[in-house]
Backbone bond lengths (Angstrom), bond angles and torsions (degrees), N, CA, C in turn:
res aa  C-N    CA-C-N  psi(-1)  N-CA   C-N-CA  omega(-1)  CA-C   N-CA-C  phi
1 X - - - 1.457 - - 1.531 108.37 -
2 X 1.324 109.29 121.13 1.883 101.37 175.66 0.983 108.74 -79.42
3 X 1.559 108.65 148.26 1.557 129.33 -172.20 1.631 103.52 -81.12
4 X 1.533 112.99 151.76 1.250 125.23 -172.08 1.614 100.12 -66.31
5 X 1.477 122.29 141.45 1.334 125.42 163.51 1.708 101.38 -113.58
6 X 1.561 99.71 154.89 1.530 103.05 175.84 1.378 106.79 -85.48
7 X 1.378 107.39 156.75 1.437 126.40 -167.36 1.706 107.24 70.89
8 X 1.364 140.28 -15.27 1.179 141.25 165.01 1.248 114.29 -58.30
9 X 1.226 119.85 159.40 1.766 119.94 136.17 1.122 122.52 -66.12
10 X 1.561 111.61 146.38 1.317 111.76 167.62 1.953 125.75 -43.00
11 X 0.952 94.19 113.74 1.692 93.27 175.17 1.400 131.50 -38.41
12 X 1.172 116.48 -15.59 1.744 119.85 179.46 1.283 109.89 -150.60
13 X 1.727 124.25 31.39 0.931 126.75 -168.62 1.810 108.55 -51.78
14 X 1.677 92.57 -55.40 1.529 87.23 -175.62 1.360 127.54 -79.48
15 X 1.409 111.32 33.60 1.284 129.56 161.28 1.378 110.35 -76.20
16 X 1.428 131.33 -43.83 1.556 128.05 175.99 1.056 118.74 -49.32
17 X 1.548 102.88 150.61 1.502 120.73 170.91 1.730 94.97 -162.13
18 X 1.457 99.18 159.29 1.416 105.33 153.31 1.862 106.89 -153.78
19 X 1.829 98.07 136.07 1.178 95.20 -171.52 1.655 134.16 -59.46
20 X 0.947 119.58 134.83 1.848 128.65 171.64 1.462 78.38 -1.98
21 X 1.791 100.36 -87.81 1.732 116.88 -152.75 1.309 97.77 -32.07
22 X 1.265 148.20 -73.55 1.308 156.33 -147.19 1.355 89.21 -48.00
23 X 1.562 127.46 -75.62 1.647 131.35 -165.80 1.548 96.95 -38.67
24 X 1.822 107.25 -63.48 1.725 98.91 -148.47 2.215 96.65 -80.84
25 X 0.953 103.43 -0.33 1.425 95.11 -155.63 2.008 94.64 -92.17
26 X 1.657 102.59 -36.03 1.510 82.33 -178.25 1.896 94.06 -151.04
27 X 1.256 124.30 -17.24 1.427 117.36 171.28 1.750 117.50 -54.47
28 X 1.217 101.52 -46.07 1.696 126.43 -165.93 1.822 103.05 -103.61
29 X 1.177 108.06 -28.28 1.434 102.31 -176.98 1.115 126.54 -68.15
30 X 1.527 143.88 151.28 1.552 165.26 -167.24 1.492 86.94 -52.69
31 X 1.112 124.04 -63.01 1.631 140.98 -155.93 1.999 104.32 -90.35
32 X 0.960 133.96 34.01 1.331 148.64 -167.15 1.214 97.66 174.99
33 X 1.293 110.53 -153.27 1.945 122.57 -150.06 1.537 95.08 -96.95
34 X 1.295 130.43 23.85 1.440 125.75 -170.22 1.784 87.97 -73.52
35 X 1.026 139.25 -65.95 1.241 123.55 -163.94 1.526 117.64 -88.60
36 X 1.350 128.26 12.24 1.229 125.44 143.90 1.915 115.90 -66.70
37 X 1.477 106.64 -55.92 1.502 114.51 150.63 1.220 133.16 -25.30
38 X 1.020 126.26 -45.15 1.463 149.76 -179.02 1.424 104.77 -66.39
39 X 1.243 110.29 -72.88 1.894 122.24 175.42 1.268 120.62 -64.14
40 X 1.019 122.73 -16.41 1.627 136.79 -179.26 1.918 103.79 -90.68
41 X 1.519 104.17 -75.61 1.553 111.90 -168.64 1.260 115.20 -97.31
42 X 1.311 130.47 5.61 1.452 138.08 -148.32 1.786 120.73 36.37
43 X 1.140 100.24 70.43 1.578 75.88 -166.25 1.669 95.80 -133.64
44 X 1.013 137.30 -141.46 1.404 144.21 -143.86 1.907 130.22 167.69
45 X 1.042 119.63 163.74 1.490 123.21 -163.04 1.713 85.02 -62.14
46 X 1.474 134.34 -47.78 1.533 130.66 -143.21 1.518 85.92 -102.10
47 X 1.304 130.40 32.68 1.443 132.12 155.52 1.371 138.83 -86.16
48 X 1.388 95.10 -10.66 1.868 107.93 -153.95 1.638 87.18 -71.00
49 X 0.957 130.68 -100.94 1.359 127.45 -159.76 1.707 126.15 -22.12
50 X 1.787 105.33 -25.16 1.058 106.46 -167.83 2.004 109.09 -90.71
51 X 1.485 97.35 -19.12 1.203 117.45 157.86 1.670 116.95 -79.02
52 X 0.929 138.59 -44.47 1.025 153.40 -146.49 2.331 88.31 -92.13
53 X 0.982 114.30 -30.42 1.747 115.11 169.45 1.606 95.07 -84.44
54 X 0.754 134.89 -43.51 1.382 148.48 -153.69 1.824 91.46 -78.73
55 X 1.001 139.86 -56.02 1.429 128.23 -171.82 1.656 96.54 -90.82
56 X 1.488 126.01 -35.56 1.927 102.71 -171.98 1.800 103.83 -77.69
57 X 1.537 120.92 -9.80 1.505 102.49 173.40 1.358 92.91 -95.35
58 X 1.444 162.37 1.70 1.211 138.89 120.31 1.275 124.89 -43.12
59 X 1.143 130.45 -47.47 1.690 130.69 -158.05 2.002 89.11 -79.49
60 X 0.929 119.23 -18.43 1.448 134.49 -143.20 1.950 85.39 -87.71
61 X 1.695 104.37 -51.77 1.396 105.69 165.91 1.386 155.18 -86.08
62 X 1.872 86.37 -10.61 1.018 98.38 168.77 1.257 130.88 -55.98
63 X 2.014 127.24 153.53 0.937 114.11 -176.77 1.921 87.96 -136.80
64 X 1.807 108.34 147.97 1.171 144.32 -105.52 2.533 70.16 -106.59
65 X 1.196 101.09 111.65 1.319 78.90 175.31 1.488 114.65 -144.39
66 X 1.519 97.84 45.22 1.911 104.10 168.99 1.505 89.72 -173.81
67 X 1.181 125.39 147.13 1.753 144.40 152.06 1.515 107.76 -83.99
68 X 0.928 133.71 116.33 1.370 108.49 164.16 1.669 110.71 -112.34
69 X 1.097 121.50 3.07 2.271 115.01 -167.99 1.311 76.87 -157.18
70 X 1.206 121.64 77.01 1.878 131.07 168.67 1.701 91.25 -74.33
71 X 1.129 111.79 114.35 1.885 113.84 163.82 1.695 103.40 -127.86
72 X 1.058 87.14 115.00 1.514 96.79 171.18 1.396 124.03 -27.79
């Protein structure tokens, strides 16, 4: 796996995913961070996906600008 360089993109950015279930089951849910979510971004259980495009075409551009636990 190549190691992150600064000023790069992340190396496997478009490797991420996280499943639906994960969003509606405990990110977005009543019983998990669903109502921290709620008060913060306005958003809701039928959000995940629309959030979930919304952070991998960010992460997708991001570019890589501190190392902090460099291990060989």
């Amino acid at each position: 796996m190549p190691y992150p360089e600064i000023g790069q993109p992340l190396p496997r950015a478009s490797d991420a995913h996280a499943p639906a279930e994960k969003w509606r089951g405990w990110i977005l849910a009543e019983h998990g961070h669903g109502p921290e979510w709620a008060r913060v971004f306005h958003v809701g259980p039928d959000d995940g996906e629309r959030i979930w495009i919304a952070t991998a075409e960010a992460i997708a551009q991001a570019r890589v600008s501190a190392l902090r636990d460099r291990v060989p």
